[in-house]
C-alpha positions as CSV (number, residue, x, y, z in Angstrom):
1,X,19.2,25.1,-15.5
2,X,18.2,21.4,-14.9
3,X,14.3,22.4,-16.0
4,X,15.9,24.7,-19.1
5,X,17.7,21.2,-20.2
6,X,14.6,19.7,-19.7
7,X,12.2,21.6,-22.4
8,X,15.6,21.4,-24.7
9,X,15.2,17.7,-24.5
10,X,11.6,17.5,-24.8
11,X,11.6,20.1,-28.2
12,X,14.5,18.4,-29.8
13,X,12.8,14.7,-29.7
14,X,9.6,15.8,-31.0
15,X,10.9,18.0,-33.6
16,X,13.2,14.4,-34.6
17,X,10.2,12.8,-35.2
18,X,8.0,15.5,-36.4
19,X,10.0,16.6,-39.3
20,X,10.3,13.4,-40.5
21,X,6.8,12.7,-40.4
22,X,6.0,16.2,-42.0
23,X,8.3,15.8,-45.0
24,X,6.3,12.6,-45.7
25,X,3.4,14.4,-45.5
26,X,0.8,14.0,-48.7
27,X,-1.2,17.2,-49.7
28,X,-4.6,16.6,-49.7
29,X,-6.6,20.3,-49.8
30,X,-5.6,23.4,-49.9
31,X,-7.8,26.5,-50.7
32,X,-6.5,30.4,-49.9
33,X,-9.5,32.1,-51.7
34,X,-7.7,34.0,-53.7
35,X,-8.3,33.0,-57.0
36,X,-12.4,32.7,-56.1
37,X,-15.1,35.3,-56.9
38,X,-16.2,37.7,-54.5
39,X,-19.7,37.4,-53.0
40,X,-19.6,33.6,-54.5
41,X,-19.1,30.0,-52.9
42,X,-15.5,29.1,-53.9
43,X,-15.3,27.1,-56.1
44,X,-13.9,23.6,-54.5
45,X,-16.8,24.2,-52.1
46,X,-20.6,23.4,-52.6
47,X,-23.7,23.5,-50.4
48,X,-24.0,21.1,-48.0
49,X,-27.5,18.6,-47.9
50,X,-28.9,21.8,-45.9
51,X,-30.1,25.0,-46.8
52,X,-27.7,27.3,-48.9
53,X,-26.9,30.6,-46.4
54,X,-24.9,33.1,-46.6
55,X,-21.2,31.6,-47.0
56,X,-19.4,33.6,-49.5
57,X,-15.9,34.8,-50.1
58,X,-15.0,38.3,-49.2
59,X,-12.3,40.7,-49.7
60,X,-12.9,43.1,-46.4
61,X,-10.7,40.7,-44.4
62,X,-7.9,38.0,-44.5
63,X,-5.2,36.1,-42.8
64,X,-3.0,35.8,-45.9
65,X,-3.8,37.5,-48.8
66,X,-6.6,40.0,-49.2
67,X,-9.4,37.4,-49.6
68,X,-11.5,34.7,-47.3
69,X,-14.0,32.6,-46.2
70,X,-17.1,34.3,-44.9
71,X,-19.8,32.1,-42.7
72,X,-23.1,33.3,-41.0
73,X,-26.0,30.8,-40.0
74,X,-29.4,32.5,-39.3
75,X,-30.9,28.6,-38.5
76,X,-29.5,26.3,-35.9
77,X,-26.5,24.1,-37.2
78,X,-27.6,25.5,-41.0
79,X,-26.2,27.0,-44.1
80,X,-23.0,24.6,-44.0
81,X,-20.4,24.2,-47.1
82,X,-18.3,20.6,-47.7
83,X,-15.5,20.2,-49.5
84,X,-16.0,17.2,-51.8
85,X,-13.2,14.6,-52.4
86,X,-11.3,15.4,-49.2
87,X,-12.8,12.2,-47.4
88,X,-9.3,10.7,-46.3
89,X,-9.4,7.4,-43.8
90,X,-6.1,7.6,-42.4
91,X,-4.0,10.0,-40.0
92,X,-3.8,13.3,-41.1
93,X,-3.7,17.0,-40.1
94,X,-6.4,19.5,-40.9
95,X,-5.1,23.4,-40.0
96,X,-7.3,26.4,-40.6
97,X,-7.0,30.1,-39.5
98,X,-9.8,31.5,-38.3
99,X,-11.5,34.6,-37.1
100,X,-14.1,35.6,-34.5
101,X,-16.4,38.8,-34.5
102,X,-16.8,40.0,-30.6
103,X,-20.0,38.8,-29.9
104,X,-21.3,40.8,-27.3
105,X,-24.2,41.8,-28.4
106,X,-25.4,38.2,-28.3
107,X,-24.2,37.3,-24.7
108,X,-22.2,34.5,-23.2
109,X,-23.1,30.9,-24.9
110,X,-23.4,32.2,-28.7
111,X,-22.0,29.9,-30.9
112,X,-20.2,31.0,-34.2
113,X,-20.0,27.1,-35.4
114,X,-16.9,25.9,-37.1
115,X,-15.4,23.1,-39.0
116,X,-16.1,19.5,-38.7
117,X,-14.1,16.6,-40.5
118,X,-14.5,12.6,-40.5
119,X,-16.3,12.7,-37.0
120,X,-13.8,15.6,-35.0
121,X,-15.4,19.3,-34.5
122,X,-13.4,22.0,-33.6
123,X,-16.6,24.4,-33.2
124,X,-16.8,28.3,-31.2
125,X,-19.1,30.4,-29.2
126,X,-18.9,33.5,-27.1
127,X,-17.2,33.2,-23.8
128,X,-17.5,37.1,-22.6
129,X,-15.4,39.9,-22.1
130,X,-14.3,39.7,-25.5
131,X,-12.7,36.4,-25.5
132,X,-13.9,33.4,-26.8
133,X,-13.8,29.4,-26.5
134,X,-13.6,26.1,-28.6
135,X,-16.4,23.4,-28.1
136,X,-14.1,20.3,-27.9
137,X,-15.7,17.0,-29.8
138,X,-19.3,18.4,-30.4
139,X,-21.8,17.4,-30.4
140,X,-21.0,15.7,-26.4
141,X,-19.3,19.1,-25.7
142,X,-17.0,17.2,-23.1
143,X,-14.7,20.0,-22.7
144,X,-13.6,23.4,-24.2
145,X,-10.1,25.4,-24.7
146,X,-10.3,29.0,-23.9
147,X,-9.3,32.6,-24.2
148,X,-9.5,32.8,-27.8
149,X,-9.4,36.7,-28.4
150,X,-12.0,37.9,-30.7
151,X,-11.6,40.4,-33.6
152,X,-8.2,39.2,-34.7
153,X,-6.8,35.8,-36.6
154,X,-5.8,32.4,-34.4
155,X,-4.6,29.0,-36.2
156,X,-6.5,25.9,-35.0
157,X,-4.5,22.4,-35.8
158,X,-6.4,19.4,-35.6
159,X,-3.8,15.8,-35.9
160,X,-6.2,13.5,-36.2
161,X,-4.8,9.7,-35.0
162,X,-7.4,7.4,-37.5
163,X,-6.7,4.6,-35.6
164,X,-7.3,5.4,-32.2
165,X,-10.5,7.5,-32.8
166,X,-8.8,10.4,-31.5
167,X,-7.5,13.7,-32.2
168,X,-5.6,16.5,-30.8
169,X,-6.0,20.2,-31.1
170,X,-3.5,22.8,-30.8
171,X,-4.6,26.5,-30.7
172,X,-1.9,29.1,-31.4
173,X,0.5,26.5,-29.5
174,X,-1.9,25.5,-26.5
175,X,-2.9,21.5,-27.2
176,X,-5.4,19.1,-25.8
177,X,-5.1,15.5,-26.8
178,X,-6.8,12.4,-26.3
179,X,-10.4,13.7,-27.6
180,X,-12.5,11.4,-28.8
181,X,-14.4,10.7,-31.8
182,X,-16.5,8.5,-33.7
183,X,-15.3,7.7,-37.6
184,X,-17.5,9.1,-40.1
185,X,-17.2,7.3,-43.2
186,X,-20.4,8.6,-44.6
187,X,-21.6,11.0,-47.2
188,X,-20.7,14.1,-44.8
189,X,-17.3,13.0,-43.8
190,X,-15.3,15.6,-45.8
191,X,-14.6,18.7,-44.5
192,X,-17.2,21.2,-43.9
193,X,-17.5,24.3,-42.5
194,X,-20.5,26.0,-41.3
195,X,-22.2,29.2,-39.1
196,X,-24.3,28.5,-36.4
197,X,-27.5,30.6,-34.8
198,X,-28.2,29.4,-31.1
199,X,-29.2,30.8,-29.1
200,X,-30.3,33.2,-31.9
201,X,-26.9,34.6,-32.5
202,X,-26.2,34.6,-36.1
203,X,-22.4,35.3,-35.8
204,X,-19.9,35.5,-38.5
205,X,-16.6,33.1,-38.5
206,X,-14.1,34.0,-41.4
207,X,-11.3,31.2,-42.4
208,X,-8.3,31.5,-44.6
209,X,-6.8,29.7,-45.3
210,X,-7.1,25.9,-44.7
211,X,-5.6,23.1,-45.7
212,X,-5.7,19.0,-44.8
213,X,-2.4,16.9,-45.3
214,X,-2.4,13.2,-45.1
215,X,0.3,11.7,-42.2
216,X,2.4,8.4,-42.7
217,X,1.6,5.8,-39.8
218,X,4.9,6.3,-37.5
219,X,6.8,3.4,-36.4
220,X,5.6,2.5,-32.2
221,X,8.8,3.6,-31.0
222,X,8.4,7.3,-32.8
223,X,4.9,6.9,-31.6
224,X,5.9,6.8,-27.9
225,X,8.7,9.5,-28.3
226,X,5.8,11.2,-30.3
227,X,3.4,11.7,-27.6
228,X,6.1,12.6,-25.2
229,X,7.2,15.5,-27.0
230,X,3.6,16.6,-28.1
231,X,2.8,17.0,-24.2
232,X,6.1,18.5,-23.6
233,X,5.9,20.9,-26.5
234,X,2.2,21.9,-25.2
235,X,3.9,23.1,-21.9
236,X,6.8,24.8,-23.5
237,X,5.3,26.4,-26.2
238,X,3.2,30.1,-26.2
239,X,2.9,32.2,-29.4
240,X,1.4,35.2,-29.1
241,X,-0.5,34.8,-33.0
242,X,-1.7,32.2,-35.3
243,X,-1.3,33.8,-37.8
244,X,1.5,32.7,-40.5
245,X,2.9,32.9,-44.2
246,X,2.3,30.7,-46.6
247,X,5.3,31.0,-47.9
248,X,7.1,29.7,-45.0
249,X,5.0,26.3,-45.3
250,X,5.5,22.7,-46.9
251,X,3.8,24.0,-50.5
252,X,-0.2,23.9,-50.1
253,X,0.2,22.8,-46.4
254,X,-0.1,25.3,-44.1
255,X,1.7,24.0,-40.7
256,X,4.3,21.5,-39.5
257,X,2.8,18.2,-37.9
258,X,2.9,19.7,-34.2
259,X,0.9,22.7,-35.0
C-alpha cells in the first residue's frame, strides 16, 4: 500500500509540472510523410554535405498513416538527410518512431544509424536474438539501452536540457538521463537522419513520424520536482508499444514532455 502511494505521488508531481510545461510547448517540425512522393526525399528534407543514398519515402510500411521514412547506408556514417531550419538553441523535445529490420543476417554489432540533433545521437545496431539496442551519445558510445524488438515500431523521446549539455532518452517508457553532449551550433546542427554500413551491414531504419517542440525554461523549484518525477516515472512506467495516434497529440507534436 505504502509503495502503491508512493508511485501515486511520484506520477502526480511530474505530471503537475509536465503539463504545464507541454502546453507551453512551441512547435518547431513536424513531418508524417504523407503528403510526400513516393520513391522521393520529402520534401522539408535535403541531402546532407555527404553522398545522396538511398533515403526515400515509402508506402510498404508506417507507424501512422500508410507512408514513411525509408534509410539504408551502403558507406560508413553515409547517405544522411537534414532537416533545414530546425537548428533551435534552447530546451526542447525531439520524438520520432522508429523501426528496425531483424538483422541477423549481419550478426551482433551492425549498426542501423539513427538520428542526431544539436550534438545528442540516439543511433541503433544489432544486439542478437532478434532484439536490438540504442548507442547512447555517439560517437563516445558511453552506454546503450536495450531490448528494442526488431520488426515492429518503438517511440524514442529525446528532452534535450540546452543548458546543462545534457539530454535524456525515454524508449517506449524506459529513460536514461544525465547523458552528455557537446552543443553543436554549426552548419549540421539540425536534425538529421541517416543509415549506417559497419561492419558492412547496410540495414534499413524506417521513421514516421517525427517531430521537435521547443520547451519553456521551468522555474528551479519545477526543475527539482522535475527530475524527481522523471526518475520516478522511469521506474513506474512500462508500455508494451511506442506506437501512438496523432490524433491524440498537442497538434504537430507527437508526445507529452515526459515521453
Amino acid at each position: 500500500m505504502v509503495r502503491f502511494v508512493l508511485k501515486a505521488m511520484i506520477v502526480m508531481g511530474a505530471i503537475a509540472v509536465l503539463s504545464t510545461r507541454e502546453a507551453q510547448a512551441t512547435v518547431l517540425f513536424y513531418d508524417d510523410f504523407e503528403q510526400e512522393s513516393v520513391g522521393q526525399i520529402p520534401s522539408q528534407w535535403q541531402n546532407y554535405i555527404w553522398a545522396p543514398g538511398s533515403n526515400y519515402v515509402v508506402d510498404t510500411l508506417a507507424s501512422e498513416g500508410s507512408q514513411s521514412l525509408r534509410l539504408q547506408s551502403f558507406r560508413y556514417q553515409q547517405r544522411a538527410l537534414i532537416a533545414p531550419g530546425t537548428s533551435y538553441q534552447g530546451d526542447s523535445v525531439l520524438s520520432f518512431d522508429f523501426y528496425l529490420p531483424d538483422a541477423s543476417a549481419y550478426g551482433s554489432g551492425a549498426r542501423y544509424g539513427g538520428v542526431s540533433y544539436m550534438g545528442t545521437d540516439v543511433l541503433f545496431r544489432y544486439a542478437g536474438n532478434g532484439e536490438a539496442e540504442a548507442i547512447l551519445n555517439a560517437p563516445g558510445y558511453p552506454g546503450t539501452l536495450g531490448s528494442i524488438g526488431t520488426d515492429q515500431w518503438h517511440t524514442a523521446t529525446v528532452h534535450i536540457d540546452w543548458s546543462a549539455s545534457q539530454f535524456a532518452l525515454d524508449i517506449n517508457g524506459i529513460l536514461v538521463s544525465g547523458l552528455a553532449f557537446t552543443q553543436n551550433t554549426s552548419g549540421n546542427s539540425h536534425i538529421l537522419a541517416r543509415g549506417d554500413n559497419w561492419p558492412n551491414s547496410p540495414n534499413l531504419l524506417y521513421i514516421d513520424p517525427i517531430t521537435l517542440a521547443a520547451v519553456p525554461v521551468a522555474e528551479p523549484a519545477s526543475l527539482a520536482c522535475l527530475g524527481f518525477g522523471l526518475a520516478g516515472l522511469a521506474w513506474v512506467r512500462r508500455r508494451g508499444s511506442g506506437k501512438q495516434k496523432a490524433a491524440e497529440r498537442h497538434p504537430g507534436y507527437s508526445r507529452t514532455i515526459s515521453g
